[in-house]
C-alpha positions as a Markdown table, in Angstrom:
| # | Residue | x | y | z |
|---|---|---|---|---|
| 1 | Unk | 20.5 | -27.5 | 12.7 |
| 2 | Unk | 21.4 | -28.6 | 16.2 |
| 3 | Unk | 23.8 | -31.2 | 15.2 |
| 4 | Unk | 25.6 | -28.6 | 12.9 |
| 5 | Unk | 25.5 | -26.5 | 16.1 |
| 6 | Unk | 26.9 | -29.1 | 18.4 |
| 7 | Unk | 29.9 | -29.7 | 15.6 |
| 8 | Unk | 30.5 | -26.1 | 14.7 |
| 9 | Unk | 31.3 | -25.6 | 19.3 |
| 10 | Unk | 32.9 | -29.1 | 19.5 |
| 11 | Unk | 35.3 | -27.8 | 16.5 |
| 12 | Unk | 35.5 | -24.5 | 17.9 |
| 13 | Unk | 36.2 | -26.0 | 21.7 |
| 14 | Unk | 38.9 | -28.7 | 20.4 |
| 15 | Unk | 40.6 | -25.9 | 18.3 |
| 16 | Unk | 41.0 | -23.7 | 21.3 |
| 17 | Unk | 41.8 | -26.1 | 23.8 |
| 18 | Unk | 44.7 | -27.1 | 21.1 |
| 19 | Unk | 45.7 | -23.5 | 20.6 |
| 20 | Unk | 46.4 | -23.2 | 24.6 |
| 21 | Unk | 48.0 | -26.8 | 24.7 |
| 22 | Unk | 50.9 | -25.9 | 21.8 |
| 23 | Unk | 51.3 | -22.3 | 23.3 |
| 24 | Unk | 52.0 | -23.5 | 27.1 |
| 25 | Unk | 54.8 | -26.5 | 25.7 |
| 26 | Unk | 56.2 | -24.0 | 23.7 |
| 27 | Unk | 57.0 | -21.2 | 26.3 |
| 28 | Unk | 57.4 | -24.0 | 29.3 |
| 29 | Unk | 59.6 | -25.7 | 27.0 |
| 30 | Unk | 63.1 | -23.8 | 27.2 |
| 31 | Unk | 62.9 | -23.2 | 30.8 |
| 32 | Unk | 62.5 | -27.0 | 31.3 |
| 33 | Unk | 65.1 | -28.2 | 28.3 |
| 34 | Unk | 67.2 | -25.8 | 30.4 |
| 35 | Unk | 67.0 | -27.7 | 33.6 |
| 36 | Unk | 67.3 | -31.2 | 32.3 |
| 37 | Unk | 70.3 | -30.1 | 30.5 |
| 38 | Unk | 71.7 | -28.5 | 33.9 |
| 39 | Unk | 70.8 | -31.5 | 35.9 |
| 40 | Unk | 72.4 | -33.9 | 32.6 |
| 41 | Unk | 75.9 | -31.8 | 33.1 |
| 42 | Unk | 76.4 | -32.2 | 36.9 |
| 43 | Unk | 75.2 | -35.9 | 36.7 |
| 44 | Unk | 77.6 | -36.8 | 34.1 |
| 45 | Unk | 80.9 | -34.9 | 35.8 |
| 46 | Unk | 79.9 | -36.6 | 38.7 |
| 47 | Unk | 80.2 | -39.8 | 37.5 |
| 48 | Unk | 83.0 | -38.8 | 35.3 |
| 49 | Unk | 85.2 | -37.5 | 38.1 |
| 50 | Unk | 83.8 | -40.6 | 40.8 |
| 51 | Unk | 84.8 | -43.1 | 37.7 |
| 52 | Unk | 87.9 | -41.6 | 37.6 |
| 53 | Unk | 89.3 | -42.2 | 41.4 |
| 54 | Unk | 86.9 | -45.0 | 42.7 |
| 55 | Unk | 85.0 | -48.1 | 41.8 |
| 56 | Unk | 82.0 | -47.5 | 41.8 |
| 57 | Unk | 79.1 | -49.2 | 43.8 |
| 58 | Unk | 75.6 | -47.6 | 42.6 |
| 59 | Unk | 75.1 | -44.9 | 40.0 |
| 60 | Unk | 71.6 | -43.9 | 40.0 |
| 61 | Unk | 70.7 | -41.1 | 37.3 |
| 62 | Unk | 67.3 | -41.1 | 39.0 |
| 63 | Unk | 67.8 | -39.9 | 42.2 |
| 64 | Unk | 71.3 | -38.4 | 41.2 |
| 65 | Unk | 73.3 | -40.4 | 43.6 |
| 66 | Unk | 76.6 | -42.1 | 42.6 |
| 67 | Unk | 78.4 | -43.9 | 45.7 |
| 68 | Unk | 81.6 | -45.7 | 45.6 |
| 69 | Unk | 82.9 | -49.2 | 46.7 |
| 70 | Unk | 85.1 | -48.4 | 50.6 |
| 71 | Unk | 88.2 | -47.4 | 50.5 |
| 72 | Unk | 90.1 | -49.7 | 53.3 |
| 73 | Unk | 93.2 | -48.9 | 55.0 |
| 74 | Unk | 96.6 | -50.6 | 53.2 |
| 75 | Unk | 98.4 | -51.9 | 56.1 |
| 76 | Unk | 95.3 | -52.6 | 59.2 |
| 77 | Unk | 98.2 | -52.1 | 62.0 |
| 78 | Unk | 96.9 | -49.3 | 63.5 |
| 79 | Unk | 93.6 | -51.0 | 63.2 |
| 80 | Unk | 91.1 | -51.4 | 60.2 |
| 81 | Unk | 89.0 | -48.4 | 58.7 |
| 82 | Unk | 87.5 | -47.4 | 55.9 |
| 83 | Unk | 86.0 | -44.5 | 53.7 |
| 84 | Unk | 82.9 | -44.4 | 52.3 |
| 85 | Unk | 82.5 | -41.9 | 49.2 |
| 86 | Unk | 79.3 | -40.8 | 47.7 |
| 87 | Unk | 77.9 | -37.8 | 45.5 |
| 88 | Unk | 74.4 | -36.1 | 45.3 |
| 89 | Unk | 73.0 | -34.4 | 42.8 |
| 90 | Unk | 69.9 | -31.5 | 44.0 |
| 91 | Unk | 68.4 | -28.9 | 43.3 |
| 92 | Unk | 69.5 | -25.9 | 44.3 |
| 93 | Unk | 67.2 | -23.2 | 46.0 |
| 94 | Unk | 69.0 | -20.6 | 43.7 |
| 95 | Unk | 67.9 | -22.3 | 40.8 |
| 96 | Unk | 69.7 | -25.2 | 38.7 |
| 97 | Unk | 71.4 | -27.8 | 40.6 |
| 98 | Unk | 74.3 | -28.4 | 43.2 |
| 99 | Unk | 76.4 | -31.4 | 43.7 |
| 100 | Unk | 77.4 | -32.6 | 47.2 |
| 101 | Unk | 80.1 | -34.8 | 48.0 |
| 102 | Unk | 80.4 | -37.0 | 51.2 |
| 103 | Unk | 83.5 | -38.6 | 52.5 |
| 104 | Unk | 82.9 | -40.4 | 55.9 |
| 105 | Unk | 85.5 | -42.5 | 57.7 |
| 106 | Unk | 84.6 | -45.4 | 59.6 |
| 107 | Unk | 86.8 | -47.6 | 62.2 |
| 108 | Unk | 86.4 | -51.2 | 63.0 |
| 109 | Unk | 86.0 | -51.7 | 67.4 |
| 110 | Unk | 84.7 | -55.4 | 67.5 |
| 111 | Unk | 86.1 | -57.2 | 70.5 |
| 112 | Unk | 86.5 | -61.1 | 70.3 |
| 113 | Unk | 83.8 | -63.0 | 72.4 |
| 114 | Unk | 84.8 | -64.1 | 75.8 |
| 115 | Unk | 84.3 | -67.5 | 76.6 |
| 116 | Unk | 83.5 | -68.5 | 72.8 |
| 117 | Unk | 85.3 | -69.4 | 70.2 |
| 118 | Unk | 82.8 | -67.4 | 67.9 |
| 119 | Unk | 84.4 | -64.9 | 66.0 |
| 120 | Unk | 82.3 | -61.7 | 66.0 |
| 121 | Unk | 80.8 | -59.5 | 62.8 |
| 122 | Unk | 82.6 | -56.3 | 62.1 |
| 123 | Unk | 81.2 | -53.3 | 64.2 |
| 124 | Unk | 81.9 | -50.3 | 61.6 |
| 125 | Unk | 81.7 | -46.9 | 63.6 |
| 126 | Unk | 81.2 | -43.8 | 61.9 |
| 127 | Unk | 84.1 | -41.4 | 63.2 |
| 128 | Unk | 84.4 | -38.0 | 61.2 |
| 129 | Unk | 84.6 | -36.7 | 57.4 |
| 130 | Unk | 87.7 | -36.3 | 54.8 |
| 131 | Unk | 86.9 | -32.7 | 54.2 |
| 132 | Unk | 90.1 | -32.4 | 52.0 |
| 133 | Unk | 88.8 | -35.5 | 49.8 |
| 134 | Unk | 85.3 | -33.9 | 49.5 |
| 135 | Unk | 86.7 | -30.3 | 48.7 |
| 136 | Unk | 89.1 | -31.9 | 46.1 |
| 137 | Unk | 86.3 | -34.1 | 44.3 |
| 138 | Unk | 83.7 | -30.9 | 44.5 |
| 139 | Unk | 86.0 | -28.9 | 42.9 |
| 140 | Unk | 87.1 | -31.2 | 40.5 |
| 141 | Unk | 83.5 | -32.6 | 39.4 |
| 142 | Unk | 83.0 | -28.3 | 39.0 |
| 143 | Unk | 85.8 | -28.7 | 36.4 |
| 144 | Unk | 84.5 | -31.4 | 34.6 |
| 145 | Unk | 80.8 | -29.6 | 34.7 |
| 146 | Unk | 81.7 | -25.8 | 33.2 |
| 147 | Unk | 84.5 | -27.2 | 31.1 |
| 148 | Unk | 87.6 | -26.1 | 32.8 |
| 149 | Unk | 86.5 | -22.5 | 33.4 |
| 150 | Unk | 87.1 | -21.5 | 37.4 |
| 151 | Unk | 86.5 | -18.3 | 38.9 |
| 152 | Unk | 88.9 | -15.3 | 38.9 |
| 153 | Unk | 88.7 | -15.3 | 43.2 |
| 154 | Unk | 89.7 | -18.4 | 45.1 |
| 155 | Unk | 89.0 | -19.2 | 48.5 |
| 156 | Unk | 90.8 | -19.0 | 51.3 |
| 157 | Unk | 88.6 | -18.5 | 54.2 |
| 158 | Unk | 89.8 | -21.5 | 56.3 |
| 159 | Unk | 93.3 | -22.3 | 54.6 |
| 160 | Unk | 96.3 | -21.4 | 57.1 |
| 161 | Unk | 98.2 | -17.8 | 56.3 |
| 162 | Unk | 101.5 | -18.7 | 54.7 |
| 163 | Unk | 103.1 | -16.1 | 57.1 |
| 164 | Unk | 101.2 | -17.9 | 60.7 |
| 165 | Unk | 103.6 | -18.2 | 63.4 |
| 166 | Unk | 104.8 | -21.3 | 64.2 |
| 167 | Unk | 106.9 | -21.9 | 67.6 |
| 168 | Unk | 110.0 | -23.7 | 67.4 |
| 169 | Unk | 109.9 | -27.9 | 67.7 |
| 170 | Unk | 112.8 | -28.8 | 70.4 |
């Protein structure tokens, strides 16, 4: 009598602890289908978009990084710098995901050794950001993501008025 007891709960116990398992995957399951497929769509215009202009160094679905090879300067007679390029994937705090896109130029100030005939390393120094690259990538990867669709209002708050003033160049 006790053992049909004892397999009469465990049934009953296993049946309801199934019941709750299928019933929590089943609502949880759109909501995170939802957000993989969000994260899938800015990864992939992302790389898309960084494929397109640059060669690319690390791609990392992971962490949701993509970073390009440097960009160097053509002619060096001004001196040598680069750009490095590089794109994030993260979550946004409004929900779904954001991409962010870095640009950051870099000079070269090593100075030969005195007294030596060593020739030194390069010293790469982190000088400032190509907002206009990052701003053109952003808004390009946003193409790629929602398919060519843009919004009906577009931006202006720090482009120069077409009708500024301008003094005369002697």
């Amino acid at each position: 009598m006790q053992s049909r007891l004892a397999i009469v709960v465990a049934a009953l116990t296993l049946f309801g602890f199934s019941g709750c398992a299928s019933n929590s995957v089943r609502r949880g399951d759109t909501s995170v289908s939802s957000a993989v497929k969000d994260y899938d769509l800015a990864y992939k215009a992302m790389l898309e978009v960084m494929s397109r202009h640059f060669l690319i160094r690390e791609a990392n679905r992971a962490s949701g990084i993509v970073t390009a090879m440097p960009i160097h300067n053509s002619d060096g007679r001004m001196g040598k710098a680069k750009t490095e390029v590089s794109a994030k994937v993260f979550a946004s705090p409004r929900g779904g995901y954001d991409i962010e896109v870095r640009a950051r130029n870099f000079v070269e100030l090593s100075e030969p050794y005195t007294l030596s005939s060593r020739t030194p390393r390069y010293e790469w120094h982190e000088t400032s950001f190509d907002n206009n690259l990052e701003a053109q990538l952003l808004n390009e990867i946003n193409l790629v993501r929602f398919k060519g669709q843009q919004a009906a209002y577009e931006n202006t708050f720090l482009e120069t008025p077409k009708d500024a003033y301008a003094p005369p160049v002697n």
